[in-house]
C-alpha positions as CSV (number, residue, x, y, z in Angstrom):
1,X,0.0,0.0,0.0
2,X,1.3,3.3,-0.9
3,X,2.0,5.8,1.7
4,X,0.2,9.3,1.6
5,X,3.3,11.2,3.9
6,X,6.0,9.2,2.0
7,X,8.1,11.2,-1.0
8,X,10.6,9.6,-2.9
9,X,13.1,12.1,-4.5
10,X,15.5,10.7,-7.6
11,X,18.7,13.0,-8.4
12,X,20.8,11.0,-10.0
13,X,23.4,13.7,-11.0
14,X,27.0,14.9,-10.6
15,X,27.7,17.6,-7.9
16,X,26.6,20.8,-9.3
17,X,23.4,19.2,-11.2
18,X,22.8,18.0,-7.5
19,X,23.1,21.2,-5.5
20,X,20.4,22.8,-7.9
21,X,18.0,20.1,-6.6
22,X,18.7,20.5,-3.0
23,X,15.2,23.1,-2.6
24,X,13.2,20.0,-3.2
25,X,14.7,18.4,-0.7
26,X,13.4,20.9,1.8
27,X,10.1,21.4,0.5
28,X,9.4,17.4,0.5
29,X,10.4,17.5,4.1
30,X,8.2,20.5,4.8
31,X,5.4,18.9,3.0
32,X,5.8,14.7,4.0
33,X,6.7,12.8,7.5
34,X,8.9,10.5,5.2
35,X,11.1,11.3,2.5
36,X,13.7,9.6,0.6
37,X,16.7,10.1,-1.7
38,X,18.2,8.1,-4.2
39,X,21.3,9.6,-5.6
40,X,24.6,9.3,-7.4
41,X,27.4,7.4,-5.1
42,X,30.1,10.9,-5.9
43,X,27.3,12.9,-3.8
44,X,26.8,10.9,-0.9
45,X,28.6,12.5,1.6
46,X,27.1,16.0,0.2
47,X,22.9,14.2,0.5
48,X,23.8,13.6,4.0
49,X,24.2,17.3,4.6
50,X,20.7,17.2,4.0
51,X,18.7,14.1,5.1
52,X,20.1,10.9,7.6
53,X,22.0,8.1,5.8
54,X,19.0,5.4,6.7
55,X,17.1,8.0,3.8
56,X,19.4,7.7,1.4
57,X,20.4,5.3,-1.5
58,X,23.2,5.4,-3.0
59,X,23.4,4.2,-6.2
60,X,26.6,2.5,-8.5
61,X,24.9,3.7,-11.6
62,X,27.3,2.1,-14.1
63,X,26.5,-1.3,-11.4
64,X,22.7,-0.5,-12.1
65,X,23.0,-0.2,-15.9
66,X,24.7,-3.4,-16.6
67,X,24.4,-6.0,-13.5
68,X,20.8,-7.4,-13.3
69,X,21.7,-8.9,-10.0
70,X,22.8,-5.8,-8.4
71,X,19.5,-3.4,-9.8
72,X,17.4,-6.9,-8.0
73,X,19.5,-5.9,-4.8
74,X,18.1,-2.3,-4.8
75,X,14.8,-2.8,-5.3
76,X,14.3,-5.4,-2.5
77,X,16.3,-2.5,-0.5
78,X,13.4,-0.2,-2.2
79,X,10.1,-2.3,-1.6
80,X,9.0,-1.5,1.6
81,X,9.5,2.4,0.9
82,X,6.0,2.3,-1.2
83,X,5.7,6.6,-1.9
84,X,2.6,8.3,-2.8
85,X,5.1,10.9,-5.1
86,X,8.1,10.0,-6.9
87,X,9.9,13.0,-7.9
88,X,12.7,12.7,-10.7
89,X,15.5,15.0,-11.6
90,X,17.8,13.3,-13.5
91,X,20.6,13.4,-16.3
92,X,19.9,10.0,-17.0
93,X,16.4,9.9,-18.1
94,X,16.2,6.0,-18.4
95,X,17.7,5.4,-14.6
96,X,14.7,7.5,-13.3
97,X,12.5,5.8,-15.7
98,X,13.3,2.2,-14.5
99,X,13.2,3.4,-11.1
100,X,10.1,5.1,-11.4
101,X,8.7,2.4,-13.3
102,X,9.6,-0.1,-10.4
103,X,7.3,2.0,-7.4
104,X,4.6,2.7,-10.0
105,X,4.2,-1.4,-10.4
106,X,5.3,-2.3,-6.6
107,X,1.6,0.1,-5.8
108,X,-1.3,-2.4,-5.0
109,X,-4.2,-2.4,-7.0
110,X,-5.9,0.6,-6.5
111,X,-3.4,2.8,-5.5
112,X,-1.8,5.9,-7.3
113,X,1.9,6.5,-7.4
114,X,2.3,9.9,-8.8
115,X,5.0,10.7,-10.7
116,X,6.8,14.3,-11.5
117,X,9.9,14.2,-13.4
118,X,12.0,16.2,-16.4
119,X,15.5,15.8,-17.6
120,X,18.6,17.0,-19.6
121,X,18.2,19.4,-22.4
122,X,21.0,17.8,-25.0
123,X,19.1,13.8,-25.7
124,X,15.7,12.7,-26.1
125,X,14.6,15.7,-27.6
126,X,10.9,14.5,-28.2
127,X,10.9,13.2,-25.0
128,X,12.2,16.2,-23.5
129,X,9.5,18.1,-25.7
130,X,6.6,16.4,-24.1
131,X,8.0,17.0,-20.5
132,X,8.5,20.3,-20.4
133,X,4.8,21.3,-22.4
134,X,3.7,18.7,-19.3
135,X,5.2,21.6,-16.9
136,X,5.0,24.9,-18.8
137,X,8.4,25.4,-19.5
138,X,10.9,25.3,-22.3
139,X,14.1,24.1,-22.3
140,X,16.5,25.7,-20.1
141,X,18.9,26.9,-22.8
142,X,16.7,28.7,-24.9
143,X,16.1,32.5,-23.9
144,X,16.7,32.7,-20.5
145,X,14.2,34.2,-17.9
146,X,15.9,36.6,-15.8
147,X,13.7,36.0,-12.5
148,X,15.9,32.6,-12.4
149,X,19.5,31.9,-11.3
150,X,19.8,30.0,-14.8
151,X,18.9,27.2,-17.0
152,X,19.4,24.5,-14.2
153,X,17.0,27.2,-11.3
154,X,14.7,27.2,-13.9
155,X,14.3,23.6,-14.6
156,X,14.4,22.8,-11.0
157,X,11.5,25.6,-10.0
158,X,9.5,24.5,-12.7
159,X,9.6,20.7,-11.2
160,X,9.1,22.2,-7.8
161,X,5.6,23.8,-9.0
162,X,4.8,20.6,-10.8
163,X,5.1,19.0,-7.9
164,X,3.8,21.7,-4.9
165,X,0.9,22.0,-7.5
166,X,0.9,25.9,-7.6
167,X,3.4,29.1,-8.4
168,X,6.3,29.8,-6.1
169,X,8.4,32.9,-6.0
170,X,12.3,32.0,-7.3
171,X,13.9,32.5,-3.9
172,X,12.0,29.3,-2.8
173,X,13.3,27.1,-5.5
174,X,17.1,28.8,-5.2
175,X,19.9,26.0,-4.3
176,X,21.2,26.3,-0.6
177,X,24.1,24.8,1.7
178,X,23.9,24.7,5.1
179,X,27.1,26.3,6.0
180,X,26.6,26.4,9.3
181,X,26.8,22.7,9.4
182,X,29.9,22.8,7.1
183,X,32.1,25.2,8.8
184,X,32.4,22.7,11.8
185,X,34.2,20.3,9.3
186,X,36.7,22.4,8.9
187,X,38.1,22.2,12.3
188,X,41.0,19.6,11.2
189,X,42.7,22.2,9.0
190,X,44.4,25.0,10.7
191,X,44.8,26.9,6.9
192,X,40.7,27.9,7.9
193,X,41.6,30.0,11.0
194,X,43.8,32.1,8.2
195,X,43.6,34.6,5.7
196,X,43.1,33.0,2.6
197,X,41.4,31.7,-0.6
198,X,40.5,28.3,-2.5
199,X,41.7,27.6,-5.9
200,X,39.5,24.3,-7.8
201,X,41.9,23.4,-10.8
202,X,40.2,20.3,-11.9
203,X,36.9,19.4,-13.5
204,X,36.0,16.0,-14.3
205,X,36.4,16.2,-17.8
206,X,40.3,17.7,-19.2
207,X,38.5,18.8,-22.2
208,X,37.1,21.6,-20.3
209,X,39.4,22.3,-18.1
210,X,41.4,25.5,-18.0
211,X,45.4,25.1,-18.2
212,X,46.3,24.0,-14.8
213,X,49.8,25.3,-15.4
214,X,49.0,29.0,-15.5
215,X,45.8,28.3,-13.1
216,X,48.4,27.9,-10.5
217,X,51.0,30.1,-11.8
218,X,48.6,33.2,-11.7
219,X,47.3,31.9,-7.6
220,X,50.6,32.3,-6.8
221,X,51.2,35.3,-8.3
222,X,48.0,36.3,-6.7
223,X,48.4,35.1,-3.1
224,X,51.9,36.8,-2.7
225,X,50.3,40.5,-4.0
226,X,47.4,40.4,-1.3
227,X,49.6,38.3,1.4
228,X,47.0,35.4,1.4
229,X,47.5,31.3,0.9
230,X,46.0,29.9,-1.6
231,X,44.3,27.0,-0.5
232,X,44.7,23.9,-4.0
233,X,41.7,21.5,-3.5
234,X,40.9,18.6,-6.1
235,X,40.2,15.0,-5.8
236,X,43.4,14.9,-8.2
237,X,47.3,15.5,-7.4
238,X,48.7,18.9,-9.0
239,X,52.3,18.0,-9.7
240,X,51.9,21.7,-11.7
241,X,52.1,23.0,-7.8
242,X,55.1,20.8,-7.1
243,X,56.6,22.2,-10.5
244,X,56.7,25.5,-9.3
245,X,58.7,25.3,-6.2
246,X,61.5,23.6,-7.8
247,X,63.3,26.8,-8.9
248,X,67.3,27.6,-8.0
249,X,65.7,31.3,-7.4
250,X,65.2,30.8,-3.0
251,X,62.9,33.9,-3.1
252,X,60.4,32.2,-5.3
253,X,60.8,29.0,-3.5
254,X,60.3,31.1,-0.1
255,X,56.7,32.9,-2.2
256,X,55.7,29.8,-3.1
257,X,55.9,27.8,0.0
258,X,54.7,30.6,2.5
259,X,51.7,30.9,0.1
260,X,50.7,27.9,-1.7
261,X,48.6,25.6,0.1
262,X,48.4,22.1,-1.2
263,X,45.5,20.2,-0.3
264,X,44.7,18.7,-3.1
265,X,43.6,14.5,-2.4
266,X,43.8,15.3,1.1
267,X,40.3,16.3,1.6
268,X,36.4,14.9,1.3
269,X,34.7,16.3,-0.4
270,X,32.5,18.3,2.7
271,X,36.0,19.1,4.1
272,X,36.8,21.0,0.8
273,X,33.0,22.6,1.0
274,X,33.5,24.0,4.1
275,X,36.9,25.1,3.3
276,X,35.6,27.2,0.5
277,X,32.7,28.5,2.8
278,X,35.2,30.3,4.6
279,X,37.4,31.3,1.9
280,X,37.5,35.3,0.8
281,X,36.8,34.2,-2.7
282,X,37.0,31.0,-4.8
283,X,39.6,30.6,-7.8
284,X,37.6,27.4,-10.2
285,X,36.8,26.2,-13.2
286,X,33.4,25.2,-13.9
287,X,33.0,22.5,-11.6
288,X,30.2,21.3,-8.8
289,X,32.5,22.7,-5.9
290,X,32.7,25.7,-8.0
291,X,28.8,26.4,-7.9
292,X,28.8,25.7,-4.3
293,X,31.2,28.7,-3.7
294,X,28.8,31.4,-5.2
295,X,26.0,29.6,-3.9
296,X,27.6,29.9,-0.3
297,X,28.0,33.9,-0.9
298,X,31.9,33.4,-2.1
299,X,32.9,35.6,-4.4
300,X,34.1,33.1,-7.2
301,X,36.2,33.7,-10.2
302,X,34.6,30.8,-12.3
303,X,36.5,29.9,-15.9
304,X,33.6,28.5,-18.1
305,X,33.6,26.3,-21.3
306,X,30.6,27.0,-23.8
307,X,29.1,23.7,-23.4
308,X,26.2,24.2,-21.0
309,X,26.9,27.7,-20.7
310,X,23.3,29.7,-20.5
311,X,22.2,26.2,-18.3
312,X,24.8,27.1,-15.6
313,X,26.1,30.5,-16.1
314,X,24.6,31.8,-12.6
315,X,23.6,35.4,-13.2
316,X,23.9,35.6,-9.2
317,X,26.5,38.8,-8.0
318,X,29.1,36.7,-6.2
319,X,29.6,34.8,-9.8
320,X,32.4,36.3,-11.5
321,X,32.4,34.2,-15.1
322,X,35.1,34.2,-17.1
323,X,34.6,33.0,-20.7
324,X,35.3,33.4,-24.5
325,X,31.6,34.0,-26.1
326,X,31.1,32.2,-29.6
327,X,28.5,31.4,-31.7
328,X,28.7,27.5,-30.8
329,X,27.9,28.3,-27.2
330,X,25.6,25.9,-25.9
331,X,27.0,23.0,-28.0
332,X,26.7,20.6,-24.7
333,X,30.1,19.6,-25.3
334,X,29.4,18.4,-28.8
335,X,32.7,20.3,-30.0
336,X,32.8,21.3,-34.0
337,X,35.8,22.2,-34.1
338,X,39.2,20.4,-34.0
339,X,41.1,20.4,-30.3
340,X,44.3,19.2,-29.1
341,X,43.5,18.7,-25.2
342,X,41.1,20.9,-24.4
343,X,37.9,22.8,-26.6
344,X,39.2,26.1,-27.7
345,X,36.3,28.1,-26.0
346,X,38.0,27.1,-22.8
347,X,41.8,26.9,-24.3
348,X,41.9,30.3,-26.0
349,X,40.7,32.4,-22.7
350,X,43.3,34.7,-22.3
351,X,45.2,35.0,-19.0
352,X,45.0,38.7,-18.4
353,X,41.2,38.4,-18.2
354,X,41.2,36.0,-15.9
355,X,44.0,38.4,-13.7
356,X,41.6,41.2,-13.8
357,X,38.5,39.6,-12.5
358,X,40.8,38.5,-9.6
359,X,42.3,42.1,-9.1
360,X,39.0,43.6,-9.5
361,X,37.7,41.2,-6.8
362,X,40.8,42.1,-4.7
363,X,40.4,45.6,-4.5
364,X,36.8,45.3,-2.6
365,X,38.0,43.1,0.2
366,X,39.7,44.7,3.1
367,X,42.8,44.2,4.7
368,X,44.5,43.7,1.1
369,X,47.8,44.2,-0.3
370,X,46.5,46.2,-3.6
């Protein structure tokens, strides 16, 4: 029997895709005595933040997609949940599908599982066509409506209506961390009782990653003008870093060590969240730890590619954006043009742009060096 204060939420996505869901989260709770997540393994530790570990699932999607035994697993995990609403955000339209699927045929007879759910603007296009005429919409990267953080707010607020049933104002569908919460993990790291700021080198994909040589070239340069460390987080090493110190010149040996930071593999993933929450602004490609610095109220220098741009360029005043505008913008990665490493609308950035945004950021915090 399907239970009328139970909510299931799906949101299978990466880290930033996830933090733009995390409104739903707190209206289901508002609205339902019972409500669970399932969600990508990579944002485990950051759904916790959220809701108790005995609410969440954590999925092995490639696991799910091609081992019948391990998706049986789940959904024994899943039976006894029985929700009167699935809700389903997802990249991967067919996980939430089959997922869906599986509550809407666990329901006994007679009973209603409803189901609320969109997904990515680049595949299924007539799919996608029918889903967001269902909720009023159109797709995110088309003309964007200015009431809305961007392309990802606005898909997530029209799901949120879909689902509350009625209109909300912006600010209740806008992503939130509870930083609070996250400052406390921060205790282990002396670096966050210091004057300093973060610098995110990596994405998950080297394609769109800015050079990570002048990335930490130009944070040095940075740190020693405004006497602050910069703090490198990333799930990756950055022998770039190590690179740097090896000089026969002491003084930039001495720069670099007094001011370069290296924390890079050292930290989860909530210890590099709350790091960033204190910093006094937030050095990153476009990345999910990157979206969670504006979204804390950093200031954040964000280098962006042209993939997804008008989905998840933030038109929020603590998001600095640094970019090369083309005519292939919103390509979703789908390249046309010949690259070496990375796509040109990331590789041909120039430097100097990037050194401005920091300066200009620099000269409106106090207790600087400029």
């Amino acid at each position: 029997m399907t239970n009328k204060q139970t909510a299931l939420y799906i949101k299978d996505d990466a880290i930033g895709d996830f933090l733009f869901g995390t409104a739903m989260i707190r209206e289901l709770k508002q609205k339902y005595s019972d409500v669970y997540l399932i969600c990508a393994e990579n944002v485990l530790s950051i759904a916790e933040l959220y809701l108790p570990n005995e609410q969440i699932f954590a999925v092995d999607l490639k696991k799910f997609k091609i081992n019948p035994f391990y998706r049986q697993k789940l959904k024994r995990q899943w039976r006894h949940l029985q929700p009167s609403l699935v809700v389903a955000s997802s990249l991967r339209s067919s996980f939430a599908d089959r997922v869906t699927q599986f509550f809407k045929s666990n329901a006994q007879k007679g009973e209603v599982v409803v189901a609320v759910s969109t997904d990515e603007p680049a595949p299924k296009k007539k799919r996608r066509s029918k889903i967001y005429q269902k909720l009023a919409s159109y797709p995110p990267d088309s003309e964007h409506d200015t009431r809305f953080l961007c392309g990802a707010h606005t898909t997530e607020h029209l799901l949120l209506e879909a689902v509350i049933g009625g209109s909300l104002p912006p600010e209740r569908s806008r992503p939130y961390l509870p930083v609070e919460v996250l400052i406390q993990c921060s205790a282990n790291w002396p670096v966050a009782k210091e004057n300093y700021f973060c610098v995110l080198p990596s994405t998950g994909d080297s394609r769109r990653t800015y050079s990570r040589q002048n990335i930490v070239k130009l944070a040095k340069q940075i740190a020693c003008e405004a006497n602050m460390k910069a703090v490198f987080l990333s799930a990756d090493p950055l022998p770039e870093l190590s690179l740097l110190t090896n000089h026969t010149d002491q003084l930039t040996n001495a720069l670099t060590n007094d001011f370069a930071v290296d924390l890079t593999t050292k930290t989860s993933i909530v210890e590099s969240l709350a790091l960033v929450a204190q910093a006094k602004f937030t050095l990153t490609n476009e990345t999910g730890l990157g979206h969670a610095s504006w979204i804390m109220g950093r200031p954040t220098v964000m280098i962006m590619p042209g993939g997804n741009f008008h989905y998840f360029h933030a038109n929020d005043p603590n998001l600095h954006a640094v970019y090369d505008y083309r005519e292939c913008f919103d390509c979703h990665h789908r390249c046309r043009y010949k690259f070496d490493e990375r796509f040109p609308c990331i590789e041909e950035i120039p430097l100097k742009k990037i050194e401005q945004t920091l300066k200009d950021i620099l000269k409106k915090l106090p207790s600087t060096a400029l």
